[in-house]
TORKOL-4160 file (C-alpha; in steps of 0.2 Angstrom, whole numbers, padded with zeros to 4 digits, m for minus):
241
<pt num="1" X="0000" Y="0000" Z="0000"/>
<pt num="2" X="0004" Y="0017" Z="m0003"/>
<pt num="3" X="0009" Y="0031" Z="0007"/>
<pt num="4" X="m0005" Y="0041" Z="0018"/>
<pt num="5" X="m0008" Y="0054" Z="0003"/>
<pt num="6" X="m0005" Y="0052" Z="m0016"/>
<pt num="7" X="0007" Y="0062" Z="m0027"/>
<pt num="8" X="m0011" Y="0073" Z="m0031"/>
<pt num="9" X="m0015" Y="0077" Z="m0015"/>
<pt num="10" X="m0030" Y="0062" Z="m0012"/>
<pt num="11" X="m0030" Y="0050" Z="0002"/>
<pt num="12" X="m0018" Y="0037" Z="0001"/>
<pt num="13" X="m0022" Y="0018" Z="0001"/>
<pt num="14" X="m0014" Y="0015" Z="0020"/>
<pt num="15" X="m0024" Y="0028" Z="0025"/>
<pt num="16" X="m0038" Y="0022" Z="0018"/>
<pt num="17" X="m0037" Y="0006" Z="0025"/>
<pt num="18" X="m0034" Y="0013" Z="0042"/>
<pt num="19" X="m0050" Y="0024" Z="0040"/>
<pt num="20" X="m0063" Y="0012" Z="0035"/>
<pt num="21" X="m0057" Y="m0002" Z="0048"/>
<pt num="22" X="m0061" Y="0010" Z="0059"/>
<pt num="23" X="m0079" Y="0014" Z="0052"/>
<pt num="24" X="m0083" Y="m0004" Z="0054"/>
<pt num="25" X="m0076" Y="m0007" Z="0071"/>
<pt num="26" X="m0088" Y="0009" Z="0076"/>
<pt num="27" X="m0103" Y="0001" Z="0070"/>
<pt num="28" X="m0106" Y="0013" Z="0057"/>
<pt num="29" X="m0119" Y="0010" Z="0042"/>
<pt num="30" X="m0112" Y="0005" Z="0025"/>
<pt num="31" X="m0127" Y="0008" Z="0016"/>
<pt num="32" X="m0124" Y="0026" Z="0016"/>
<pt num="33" X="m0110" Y="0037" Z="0014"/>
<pt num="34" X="m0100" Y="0039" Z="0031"/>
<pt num="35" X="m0087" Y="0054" Z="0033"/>
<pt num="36" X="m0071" Y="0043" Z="0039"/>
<pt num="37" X="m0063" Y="0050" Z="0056"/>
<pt num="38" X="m0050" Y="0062" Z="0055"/>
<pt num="39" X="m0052" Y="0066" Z="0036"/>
<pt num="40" X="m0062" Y="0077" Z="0026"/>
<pt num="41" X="m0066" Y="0060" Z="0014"/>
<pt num="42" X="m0082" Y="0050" Z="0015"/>
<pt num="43" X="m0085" Y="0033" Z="0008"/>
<pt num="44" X="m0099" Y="0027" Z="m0003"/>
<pt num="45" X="m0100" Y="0007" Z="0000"/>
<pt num="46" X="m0118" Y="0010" Z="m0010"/>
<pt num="47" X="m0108" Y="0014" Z="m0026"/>
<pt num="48" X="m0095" Y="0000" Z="m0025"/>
<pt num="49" X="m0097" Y="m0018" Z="m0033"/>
<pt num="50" X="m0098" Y="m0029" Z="m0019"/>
<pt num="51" X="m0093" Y="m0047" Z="m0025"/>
<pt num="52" X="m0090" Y="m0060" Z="m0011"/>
<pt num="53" X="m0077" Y="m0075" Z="m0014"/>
<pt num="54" X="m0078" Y="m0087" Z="0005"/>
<pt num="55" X="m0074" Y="m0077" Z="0020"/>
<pt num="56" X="m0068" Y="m0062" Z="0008"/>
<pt num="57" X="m0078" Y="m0047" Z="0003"/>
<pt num="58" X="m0071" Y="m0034" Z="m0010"/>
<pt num="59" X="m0078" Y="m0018" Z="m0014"/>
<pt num="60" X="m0072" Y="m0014" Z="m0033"/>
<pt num="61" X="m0073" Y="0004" Z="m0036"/>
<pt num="62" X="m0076" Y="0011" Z="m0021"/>
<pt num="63" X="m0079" Y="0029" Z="m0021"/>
<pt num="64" X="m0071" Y="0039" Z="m0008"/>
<pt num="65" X="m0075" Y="0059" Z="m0009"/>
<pt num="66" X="m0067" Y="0074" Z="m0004"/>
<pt num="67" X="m0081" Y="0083" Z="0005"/>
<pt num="68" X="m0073" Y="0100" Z="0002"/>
<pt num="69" X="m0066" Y="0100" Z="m0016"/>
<pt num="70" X="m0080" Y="0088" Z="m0023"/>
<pt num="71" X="m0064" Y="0077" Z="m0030"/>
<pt num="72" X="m0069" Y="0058" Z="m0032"/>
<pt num="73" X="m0056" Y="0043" Z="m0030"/>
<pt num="74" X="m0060" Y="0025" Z="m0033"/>
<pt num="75" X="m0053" Y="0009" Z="m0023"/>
<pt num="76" X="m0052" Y="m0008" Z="m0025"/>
<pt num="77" X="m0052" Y="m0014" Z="m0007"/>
<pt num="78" X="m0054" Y="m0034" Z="0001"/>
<pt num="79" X="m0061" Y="m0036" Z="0017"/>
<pt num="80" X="m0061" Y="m0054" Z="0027"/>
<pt num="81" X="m0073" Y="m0059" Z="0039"/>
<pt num="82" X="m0065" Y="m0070" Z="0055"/>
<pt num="83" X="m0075" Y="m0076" Z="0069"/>
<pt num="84" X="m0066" Y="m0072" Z="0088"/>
<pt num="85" X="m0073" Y="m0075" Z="0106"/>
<pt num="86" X="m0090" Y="m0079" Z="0094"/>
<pt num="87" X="m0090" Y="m0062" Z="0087"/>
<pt num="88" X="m0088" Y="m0061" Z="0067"/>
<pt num="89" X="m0075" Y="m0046" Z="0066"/>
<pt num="90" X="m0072" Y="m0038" Z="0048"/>
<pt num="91" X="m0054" Y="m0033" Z="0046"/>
<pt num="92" X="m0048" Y="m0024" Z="0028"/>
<pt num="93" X="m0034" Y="m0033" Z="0021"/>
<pt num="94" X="m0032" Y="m0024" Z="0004"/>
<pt num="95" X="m0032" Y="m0008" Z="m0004"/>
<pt num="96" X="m0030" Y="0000" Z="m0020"/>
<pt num="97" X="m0032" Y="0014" Z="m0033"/>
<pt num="98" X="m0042" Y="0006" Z="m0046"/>
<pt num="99" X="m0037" Y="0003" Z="m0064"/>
<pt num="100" X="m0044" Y="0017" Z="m0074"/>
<pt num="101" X="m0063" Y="0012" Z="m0082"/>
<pt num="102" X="m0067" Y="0015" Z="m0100"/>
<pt num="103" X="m0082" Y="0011" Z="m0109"/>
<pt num="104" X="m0076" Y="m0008" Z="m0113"/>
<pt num="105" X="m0073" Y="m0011" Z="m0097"/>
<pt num="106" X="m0091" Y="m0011" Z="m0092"/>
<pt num="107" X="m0093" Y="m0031" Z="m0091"/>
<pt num="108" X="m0110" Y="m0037" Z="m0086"/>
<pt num="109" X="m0108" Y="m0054" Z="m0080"/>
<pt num="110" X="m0125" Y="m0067" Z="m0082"/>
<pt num="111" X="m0127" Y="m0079" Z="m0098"/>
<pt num="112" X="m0125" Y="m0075" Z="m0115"/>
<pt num="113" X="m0129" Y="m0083" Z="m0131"/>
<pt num="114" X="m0121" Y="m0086" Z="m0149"/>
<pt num="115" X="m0130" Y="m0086" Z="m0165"/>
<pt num="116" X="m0132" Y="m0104" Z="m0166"/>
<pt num="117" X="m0141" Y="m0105" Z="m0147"/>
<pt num="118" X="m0124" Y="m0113" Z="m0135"/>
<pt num="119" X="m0124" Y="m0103" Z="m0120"/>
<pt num="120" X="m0108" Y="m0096" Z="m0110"/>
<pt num="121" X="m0109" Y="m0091" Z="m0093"/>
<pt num="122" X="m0098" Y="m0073" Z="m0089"/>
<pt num="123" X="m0091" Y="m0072" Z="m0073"/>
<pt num="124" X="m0083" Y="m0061" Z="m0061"/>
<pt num="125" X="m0077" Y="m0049" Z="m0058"/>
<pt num="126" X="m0062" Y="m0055" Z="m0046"/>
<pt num="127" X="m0050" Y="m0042" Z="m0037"/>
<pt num="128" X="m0031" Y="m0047" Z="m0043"/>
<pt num="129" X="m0016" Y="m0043" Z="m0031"/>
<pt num="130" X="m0011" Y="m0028" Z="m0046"/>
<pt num="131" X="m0030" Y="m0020" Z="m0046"/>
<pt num="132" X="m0032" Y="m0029" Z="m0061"/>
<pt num="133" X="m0051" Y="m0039" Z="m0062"/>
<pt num="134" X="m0052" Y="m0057" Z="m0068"/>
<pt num="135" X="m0067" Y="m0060" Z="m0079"/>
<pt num="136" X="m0071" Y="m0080" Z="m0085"/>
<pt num="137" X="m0082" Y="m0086" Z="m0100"/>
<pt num="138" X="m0085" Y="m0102" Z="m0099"/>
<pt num="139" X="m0099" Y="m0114" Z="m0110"/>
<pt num="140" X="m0114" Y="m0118" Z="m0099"/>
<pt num="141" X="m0130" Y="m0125" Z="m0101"/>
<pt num="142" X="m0147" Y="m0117" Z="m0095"/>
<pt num="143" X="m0164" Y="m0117" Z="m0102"/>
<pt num="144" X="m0168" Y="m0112" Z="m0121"/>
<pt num="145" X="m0148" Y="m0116" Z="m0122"/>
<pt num="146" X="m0144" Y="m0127" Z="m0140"/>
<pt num="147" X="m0136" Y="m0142" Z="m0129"/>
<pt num="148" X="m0117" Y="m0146" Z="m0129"/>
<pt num="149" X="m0105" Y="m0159" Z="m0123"/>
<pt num="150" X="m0091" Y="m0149" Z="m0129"/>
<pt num="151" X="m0081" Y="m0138" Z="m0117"/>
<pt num="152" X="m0076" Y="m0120" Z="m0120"/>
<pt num="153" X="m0066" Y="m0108" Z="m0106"/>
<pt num="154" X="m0058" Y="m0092" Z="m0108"/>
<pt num="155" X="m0051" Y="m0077" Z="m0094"/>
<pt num="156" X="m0048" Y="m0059" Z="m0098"/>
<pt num="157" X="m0043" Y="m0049" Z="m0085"/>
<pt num="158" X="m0042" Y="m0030" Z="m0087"/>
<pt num="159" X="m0030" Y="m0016" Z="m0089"/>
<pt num="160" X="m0017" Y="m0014" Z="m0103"/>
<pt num="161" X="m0010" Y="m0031" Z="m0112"/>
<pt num="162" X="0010" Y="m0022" Z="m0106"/>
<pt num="163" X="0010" Y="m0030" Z="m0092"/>
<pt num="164" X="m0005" Y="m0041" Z="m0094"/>
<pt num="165" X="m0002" Y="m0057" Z="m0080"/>
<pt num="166" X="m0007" Y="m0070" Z="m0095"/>
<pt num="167" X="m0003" Y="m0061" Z="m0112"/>
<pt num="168" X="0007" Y="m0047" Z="m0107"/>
<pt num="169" X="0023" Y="m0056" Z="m0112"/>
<pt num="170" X="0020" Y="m0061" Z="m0129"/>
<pt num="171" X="0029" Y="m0053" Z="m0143"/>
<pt num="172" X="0012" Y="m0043" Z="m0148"/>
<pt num="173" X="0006" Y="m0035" Z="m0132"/>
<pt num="174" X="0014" Y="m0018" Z="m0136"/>
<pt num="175" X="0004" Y="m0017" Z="m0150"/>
<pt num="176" X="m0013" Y="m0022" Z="m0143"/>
<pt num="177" X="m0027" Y="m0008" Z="m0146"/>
<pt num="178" X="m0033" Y="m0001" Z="m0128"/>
<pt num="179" X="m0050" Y="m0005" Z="m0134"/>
<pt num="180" X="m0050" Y="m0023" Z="m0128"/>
<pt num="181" X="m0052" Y="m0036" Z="m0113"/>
<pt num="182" X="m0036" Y="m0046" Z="m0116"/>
<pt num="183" X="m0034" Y="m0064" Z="m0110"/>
<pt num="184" X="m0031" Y="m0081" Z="m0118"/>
<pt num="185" X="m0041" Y="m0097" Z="m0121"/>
<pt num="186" X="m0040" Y="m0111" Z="m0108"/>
<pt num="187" X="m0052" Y="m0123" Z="m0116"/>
<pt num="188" X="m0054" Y="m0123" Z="m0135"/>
<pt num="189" X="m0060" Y="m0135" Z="m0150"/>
<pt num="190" X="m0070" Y="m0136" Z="m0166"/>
<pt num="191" X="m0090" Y="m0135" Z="m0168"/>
<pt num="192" X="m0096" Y="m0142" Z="m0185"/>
<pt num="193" X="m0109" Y="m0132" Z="m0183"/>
<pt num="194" X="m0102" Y="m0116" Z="m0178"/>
<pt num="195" X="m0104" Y="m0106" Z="m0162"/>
<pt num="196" X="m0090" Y="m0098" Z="m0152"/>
<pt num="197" X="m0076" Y="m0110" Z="m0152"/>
<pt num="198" X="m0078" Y="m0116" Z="m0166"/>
<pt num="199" X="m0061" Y="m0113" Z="m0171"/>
<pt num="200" X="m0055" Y="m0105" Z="m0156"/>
<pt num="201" X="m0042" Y="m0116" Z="m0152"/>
<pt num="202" X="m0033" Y="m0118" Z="m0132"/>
<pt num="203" X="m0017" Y="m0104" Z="m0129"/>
<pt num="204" X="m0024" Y="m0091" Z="m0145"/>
<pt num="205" X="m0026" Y="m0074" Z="m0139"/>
<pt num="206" X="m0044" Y="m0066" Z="m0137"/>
<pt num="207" X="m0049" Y="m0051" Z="m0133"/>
<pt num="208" X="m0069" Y="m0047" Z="m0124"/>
<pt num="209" X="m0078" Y="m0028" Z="m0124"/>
<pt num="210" X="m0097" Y="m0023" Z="m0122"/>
<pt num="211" X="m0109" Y="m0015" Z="m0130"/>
<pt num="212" X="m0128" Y="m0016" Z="m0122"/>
<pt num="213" X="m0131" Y="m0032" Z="m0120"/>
<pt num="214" X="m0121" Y="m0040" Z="m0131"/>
<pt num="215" X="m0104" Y="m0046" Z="m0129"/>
<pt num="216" X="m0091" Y="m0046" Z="m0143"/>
<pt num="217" X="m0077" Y="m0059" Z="m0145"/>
<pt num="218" X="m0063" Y="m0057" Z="m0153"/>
<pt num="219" X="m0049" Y="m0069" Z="m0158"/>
<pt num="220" X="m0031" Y="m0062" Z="m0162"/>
<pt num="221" X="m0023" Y="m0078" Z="m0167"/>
<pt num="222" X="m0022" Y="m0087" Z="m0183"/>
<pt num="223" X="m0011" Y="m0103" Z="m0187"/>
<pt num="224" X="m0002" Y="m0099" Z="m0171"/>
<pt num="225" X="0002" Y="m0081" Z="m0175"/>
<pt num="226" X="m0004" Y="m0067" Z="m0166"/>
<pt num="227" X="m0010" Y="m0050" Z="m0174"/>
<pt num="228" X="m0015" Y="m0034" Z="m0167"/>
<pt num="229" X="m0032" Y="m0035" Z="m0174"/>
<pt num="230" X="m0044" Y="m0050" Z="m0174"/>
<pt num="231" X="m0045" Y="m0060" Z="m0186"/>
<pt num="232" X="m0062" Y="m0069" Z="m0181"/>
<pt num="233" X="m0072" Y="m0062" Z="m0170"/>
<pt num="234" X="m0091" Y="m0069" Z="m0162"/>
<pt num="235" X="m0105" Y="m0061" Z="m0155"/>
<pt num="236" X="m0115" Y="m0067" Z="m0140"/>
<pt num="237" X="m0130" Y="m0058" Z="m0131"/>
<pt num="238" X="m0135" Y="m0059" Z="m0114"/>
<pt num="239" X="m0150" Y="m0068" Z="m0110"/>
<pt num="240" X="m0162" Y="m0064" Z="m0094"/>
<pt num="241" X="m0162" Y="m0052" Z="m0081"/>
């Protein structure tokens, strides 16, 4: 974690730590926002994306605001839940300035569907040490889904490809467009029929952004050579709620 305050003057994530363990050992609502002691910053749980993973919470995004100048920082912070003396006791055990959010980066997990009806279930997103989010798509089967006994599973995780924890060292990360999800595919193989992984083969680099409800694929690998720009791509749609 970083020092009390940032280079530009906002609150730092030690300090940030610090503070909101001690909103939560005073008892104090999360629902609302909560000035945090000896600051002039309150913190909007209501606004984060709260996903639970065992006796870990994190809150992705978490907006903390300067109550004077109207300035707005986003965390990524990870809570664990412990149980002493019969108490459950909630202790922070991870902060961070969150990876910058553009318009691609809006991933709505849930079930999506390709054109020929096989369904893929999107989930996530899970905090990485770095700040980065881990997002999986993997083929599933639920009701109105054309059925499979194939196998299909990808991860993108977020942030630039330089860098990137699963493609960043390949030969064509530096010329990656910013535009893209970046991540690989762990489970691949042909359709006959078509469909997502049709041709989408394990290790081949892939690339994942949003628009509405749909959800665009792209595939940046052929015959075992990477490009920067896909050279098939699929399109699924979410399904439900």
């Amino acid at each position: 974690m970083d020092s009390i305050a940032d280079s530009r003057g906002g609150m730092g994530t030690s300090a940030l730590a610090a503070a909101i363990t001690a909103i939560l050992y005073t008892g104090a609502p999360l629902a609302t926002a909560d000035v945090v002691p000896g600051t002039q910053s309150d913190v909007h749980f209501e606004s984060s994306q709260l996903v639970g993973s065992g006796r870990d919470i994190n809150a992705l995004r978490l907006p903390v605001v300067d109550v004077k100048s109207g300035r707005v920082d986003y965390y990524d912070t990870r809570f664990r839940l412990s149980l002493v003396d019969g108490a459950f006791v909630m202790k922070i055990i991870g902060a961070s300035k969150s990876p910058a959010v553009l318009g691609f980066d809006n991933i709505t997990p849930g079930v999506y569907q390709d054109t020929n009806s096989v369904c893929y279930a999107l989930g996530g997103p899970t905090l990485l040490p770095d700040g980065r989010r881990l997002y999986t798509l993997a083929q599933t089967q639920a009701d109105g889904c054309y059925p499979r006994t194939e196998t299909f599973r990808a991860q993108f995780v977020s942030g630039a490809a330089v860098g990137h924890p699963d493609i960043g060292g390949r030969e064509i990360a530096g010329s990656l467009k910013s535009s893209w999800l970046y991540g690989y595919v762990a489970t691949g193989g042909y359709l006959g029929s078509g469909g997502v992984n049709r041709t989408w083969l394990s290790n081949e680099l892939v690339g994942m952004r949003q628009t509405g409800r749909q959800l665009i694929l792209g595939d940046f690998t052929d015959s075992g050579q990477d490009f920067a720009d896909t050279q098939k791509s699929a399109i699924l749609t979410r399904i439900g709620d």
